[in-house]
VEXMARBA-32162 format. One record per residue: residue in three letters; x, y, z of N, C-alpha, C, CB in turn. Coordinates in steps of 0.02 Angstrom, whole numbers, plus 50000, padded with zeros to 5 digits. Glycine has a CB too. Layout:
% residues N
alaXYZXYZXYZXYZ/...
END
This chain:
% residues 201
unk516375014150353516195009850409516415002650395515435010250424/unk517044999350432517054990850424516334990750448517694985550478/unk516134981750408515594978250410515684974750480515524973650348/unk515524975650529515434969050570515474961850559514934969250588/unk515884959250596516014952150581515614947950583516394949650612/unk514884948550628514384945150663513904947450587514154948350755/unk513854952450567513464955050511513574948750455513764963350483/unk514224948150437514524944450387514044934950390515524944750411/unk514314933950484514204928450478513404927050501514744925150511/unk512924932050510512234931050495511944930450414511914936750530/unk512454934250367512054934450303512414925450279512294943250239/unk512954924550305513074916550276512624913850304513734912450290/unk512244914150359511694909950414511014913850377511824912150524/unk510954914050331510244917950297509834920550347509734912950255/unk510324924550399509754927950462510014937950438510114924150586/unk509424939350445509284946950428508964950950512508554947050351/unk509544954350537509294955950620509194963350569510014955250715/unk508584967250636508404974250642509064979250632508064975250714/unk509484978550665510114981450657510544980450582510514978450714/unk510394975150549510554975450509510314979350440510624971250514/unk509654974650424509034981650389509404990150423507844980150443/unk509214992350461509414996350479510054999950444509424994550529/unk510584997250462511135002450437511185000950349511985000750483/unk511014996750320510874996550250510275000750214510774989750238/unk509825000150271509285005850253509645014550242508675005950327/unk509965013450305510285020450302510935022850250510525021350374/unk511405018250237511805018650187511625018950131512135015050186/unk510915017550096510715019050036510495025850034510245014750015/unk509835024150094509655030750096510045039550084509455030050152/unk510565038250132511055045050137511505045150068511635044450213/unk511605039950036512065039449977511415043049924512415030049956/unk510795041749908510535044749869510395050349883510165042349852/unk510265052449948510275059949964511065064849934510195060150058/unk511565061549943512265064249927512335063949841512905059149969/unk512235057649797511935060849728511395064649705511825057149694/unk510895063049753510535070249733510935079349730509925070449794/unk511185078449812511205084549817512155087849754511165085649921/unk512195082149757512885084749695512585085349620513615077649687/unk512125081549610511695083349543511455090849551510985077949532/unk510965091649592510985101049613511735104749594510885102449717/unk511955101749636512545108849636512885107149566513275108949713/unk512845104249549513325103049467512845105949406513495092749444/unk511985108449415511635111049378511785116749383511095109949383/unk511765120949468511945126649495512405130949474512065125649544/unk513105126849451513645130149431513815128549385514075130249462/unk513445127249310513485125049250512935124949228513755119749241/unk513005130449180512525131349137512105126849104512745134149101/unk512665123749031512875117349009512995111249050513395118348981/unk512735107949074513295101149096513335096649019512875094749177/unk513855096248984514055092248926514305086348966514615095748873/unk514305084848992514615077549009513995073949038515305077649070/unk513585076749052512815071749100513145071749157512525061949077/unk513295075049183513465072749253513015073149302513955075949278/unk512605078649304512105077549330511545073049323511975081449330/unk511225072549261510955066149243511115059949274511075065249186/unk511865060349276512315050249280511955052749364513775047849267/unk512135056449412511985058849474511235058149500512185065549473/unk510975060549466510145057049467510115047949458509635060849385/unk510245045349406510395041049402510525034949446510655042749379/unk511015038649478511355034549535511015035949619512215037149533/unk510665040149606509995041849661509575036349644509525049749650/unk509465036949594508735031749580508835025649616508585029149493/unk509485024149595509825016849601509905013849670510555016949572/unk509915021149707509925019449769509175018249794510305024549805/unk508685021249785508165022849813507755016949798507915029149795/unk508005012849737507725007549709507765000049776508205006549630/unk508655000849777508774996749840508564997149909509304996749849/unk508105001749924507985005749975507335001149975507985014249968/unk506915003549921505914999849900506204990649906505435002649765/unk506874988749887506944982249877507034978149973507704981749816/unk507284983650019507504982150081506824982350120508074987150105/unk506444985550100505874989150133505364984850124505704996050105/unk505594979550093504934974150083504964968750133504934970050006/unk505384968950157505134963050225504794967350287505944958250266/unk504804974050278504364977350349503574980450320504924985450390/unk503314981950367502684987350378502694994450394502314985250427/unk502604998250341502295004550371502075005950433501835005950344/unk502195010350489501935009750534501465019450539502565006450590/unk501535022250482501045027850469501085031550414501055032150516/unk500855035150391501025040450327500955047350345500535039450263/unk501505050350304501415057350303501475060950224501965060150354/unk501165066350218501155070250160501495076750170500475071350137/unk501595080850122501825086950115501685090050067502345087250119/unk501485097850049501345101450010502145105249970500845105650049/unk502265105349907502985108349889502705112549828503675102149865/unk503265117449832503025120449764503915119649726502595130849777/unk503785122649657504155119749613504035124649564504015112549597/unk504615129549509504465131649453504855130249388504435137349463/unk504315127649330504415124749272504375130249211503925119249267/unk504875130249170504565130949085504675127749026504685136249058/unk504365131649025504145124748945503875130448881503115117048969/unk504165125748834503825130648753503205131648758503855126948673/unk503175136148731502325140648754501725133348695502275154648694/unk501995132848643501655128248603501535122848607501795127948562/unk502045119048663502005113248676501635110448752502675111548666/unk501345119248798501145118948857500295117348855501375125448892/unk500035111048882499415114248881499125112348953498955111948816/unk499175119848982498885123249037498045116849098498525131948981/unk497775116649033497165111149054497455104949091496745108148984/unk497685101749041498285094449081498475095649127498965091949055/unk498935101649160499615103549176499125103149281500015113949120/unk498595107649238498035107649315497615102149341497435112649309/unk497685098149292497355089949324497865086349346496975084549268/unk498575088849356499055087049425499325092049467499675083649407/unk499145098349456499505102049496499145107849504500145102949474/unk499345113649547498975118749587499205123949551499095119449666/unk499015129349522499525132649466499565139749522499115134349362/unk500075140749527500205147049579500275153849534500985145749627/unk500745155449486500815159049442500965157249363501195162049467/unk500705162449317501095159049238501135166449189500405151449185/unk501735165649179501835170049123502185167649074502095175549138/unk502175170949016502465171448960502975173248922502265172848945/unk503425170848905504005176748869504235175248812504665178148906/unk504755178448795505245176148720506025175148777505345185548632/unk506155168748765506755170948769507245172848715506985167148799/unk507925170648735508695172748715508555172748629509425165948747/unk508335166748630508455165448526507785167648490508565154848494/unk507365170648527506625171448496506105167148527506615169648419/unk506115160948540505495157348553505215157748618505575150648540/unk504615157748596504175157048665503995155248707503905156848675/unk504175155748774504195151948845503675153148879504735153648889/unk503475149848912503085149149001503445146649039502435144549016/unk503355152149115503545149449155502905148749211504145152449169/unk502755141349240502495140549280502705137049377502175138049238/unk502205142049406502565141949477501985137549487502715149549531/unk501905132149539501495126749550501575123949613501595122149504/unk501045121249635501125116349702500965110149685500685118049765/unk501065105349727500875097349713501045094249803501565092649634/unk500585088849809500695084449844501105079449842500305083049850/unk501415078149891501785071549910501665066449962502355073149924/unk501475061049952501315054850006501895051550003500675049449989/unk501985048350051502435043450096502125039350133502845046450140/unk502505033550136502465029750183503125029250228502255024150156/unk502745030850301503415028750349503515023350366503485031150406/unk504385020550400504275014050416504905016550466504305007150355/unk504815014250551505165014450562505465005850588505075019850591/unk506345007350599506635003750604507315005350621506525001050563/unk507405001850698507855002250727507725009950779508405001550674/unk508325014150761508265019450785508075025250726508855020250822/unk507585023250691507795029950616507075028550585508655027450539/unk506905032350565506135031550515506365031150450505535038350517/unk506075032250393506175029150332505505034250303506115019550331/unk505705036850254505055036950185505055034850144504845041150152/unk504585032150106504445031750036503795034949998504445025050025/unk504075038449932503455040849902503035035649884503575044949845/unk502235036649864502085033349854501505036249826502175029649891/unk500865035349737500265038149757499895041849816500025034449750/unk499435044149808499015045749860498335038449855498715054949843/unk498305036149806497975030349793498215024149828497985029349726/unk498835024249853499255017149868498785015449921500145017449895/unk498655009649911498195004949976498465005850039498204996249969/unk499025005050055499355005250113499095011350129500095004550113/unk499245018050083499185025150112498385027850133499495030150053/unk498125023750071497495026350103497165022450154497015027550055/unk497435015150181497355012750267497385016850300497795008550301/unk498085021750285498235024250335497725032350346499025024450328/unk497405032350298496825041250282496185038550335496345042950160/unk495995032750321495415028850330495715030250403495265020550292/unk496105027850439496305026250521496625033850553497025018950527/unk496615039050498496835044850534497425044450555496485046450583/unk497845041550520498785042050533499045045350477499255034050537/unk498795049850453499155053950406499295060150443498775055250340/unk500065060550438500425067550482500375072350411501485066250522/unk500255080950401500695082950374501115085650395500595085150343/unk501755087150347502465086750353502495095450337502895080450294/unk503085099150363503185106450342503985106450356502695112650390/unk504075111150291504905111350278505165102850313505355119950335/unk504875099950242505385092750227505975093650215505235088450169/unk506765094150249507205094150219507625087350221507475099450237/unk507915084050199508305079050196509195079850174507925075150152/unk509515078850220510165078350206510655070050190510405081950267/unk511105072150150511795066150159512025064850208512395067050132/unk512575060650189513075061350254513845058450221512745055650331/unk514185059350267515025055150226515045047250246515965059150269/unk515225045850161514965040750152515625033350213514905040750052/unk515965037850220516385034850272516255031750331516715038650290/unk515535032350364515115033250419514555029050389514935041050441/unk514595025450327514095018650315514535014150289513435019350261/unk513755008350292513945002150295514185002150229513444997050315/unk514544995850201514684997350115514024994050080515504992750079/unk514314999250020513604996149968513884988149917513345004649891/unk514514985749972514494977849929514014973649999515594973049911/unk513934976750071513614972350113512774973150100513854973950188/unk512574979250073511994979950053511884976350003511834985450043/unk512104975249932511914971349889511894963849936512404971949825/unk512254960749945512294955349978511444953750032513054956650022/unk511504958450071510784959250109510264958550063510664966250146/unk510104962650004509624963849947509564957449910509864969549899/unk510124955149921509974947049865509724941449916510874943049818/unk510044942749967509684935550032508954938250005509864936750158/unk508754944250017508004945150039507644942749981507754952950057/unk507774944949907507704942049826507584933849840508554943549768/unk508114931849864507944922449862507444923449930508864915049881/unk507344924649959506564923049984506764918050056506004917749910/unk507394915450049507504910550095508094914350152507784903350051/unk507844917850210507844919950257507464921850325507984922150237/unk507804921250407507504923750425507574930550457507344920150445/unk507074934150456507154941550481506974940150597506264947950420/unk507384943250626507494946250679507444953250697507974944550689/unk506804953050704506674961650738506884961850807505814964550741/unk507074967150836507324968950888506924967250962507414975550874/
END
């Protein structure tokens, strides 16, 4: 996506419009969804990954999601939602202890084995909660995880705006169809110096 010219010459004018937040919100957003989902598929079809690629791929999710909590600070939540997921882990049978494991999580199934070289495994099937905070902006909502403790979230328990959520899925997109991530940094640092004004729609 070229940057808009008017985009350019609001961030020299330290003005931050709705439209703008906006498509930087979304260009991070969808870019960490697209390293996520290539970190998956590079675990999927490699046993081994010897190079970290998936790791560097996580990585570069974080990085995004980081700029995302950094954009997200000039707005308000406008509700929260949660979701229930399940997830299966193992771990060395000696190094598991089961007690801990249930003062965060819902234990669905657990067994035991040997694997390949001799040593002893668990595998555990589990549920856990997830909170968010929504924020919308522009034409698009926004999540962020967050505690179930977060002040904001539990305003929102106290006032009865907690949605739950079923089959959360989240997709990418081509990265051709966002804004660039040199106009987002740029946006992220006006907001850092503190000396701007924001234009909501």
């Amino acid at each position: 996506m070229i940057t808009p010219k008017f985009y350019t010459n609001n961030i020299n004018n330290r003005i931050i419009t709705e439209e703008m937040l906006e498509q930087c919100l979304y260009s991070v957003n969808k870019r960490a969804k697209n390293h996520r989902d290539r970190a998956r598929e590079v675990r999927q079809m490699y046993r081994n990954d010897w190079y970290g690629t998936a790791d560097h791929e996580y990585e570069l999710s974080d990085e995004m999601y980081h700029l995302k909590d950094l954009l997200l600070k000039i707005v308000e939540p406008v509700k929260a939602h949660c979701t229930i997921r399940s997830a299966t882990r193992r771990f060395e049978y000696d190094e598991f202890d089961m007690d801990s494991f249930k003062d965060d999580y819902h234990v669905i199934t657990y067994e035991d084995y040997y694997n390949w070289s001799g040593v002893r495994m668990c595998k555990v099937e589990y549920e856990f909660k997830e909170c968010f905070l929504l924020y919308k902006i522009g034409n698009h909502t926004f999540h962020t995880p967050v505690d179930e403790d977060d002040e904001y979230y539990q305003s929102f328990v106290k006032a009865g705006k907690v949605e739950e959520l079923h089959d959360f899925i989240t997709y990418g997109a081509d990265v051709s169809d966002l804004i660039s991530m040199q106009f987002v940094k740029k946006l992220v640092r006006l907001i850092e110096s503190g000396n701007y004004t924001y234009i909501a729609a």
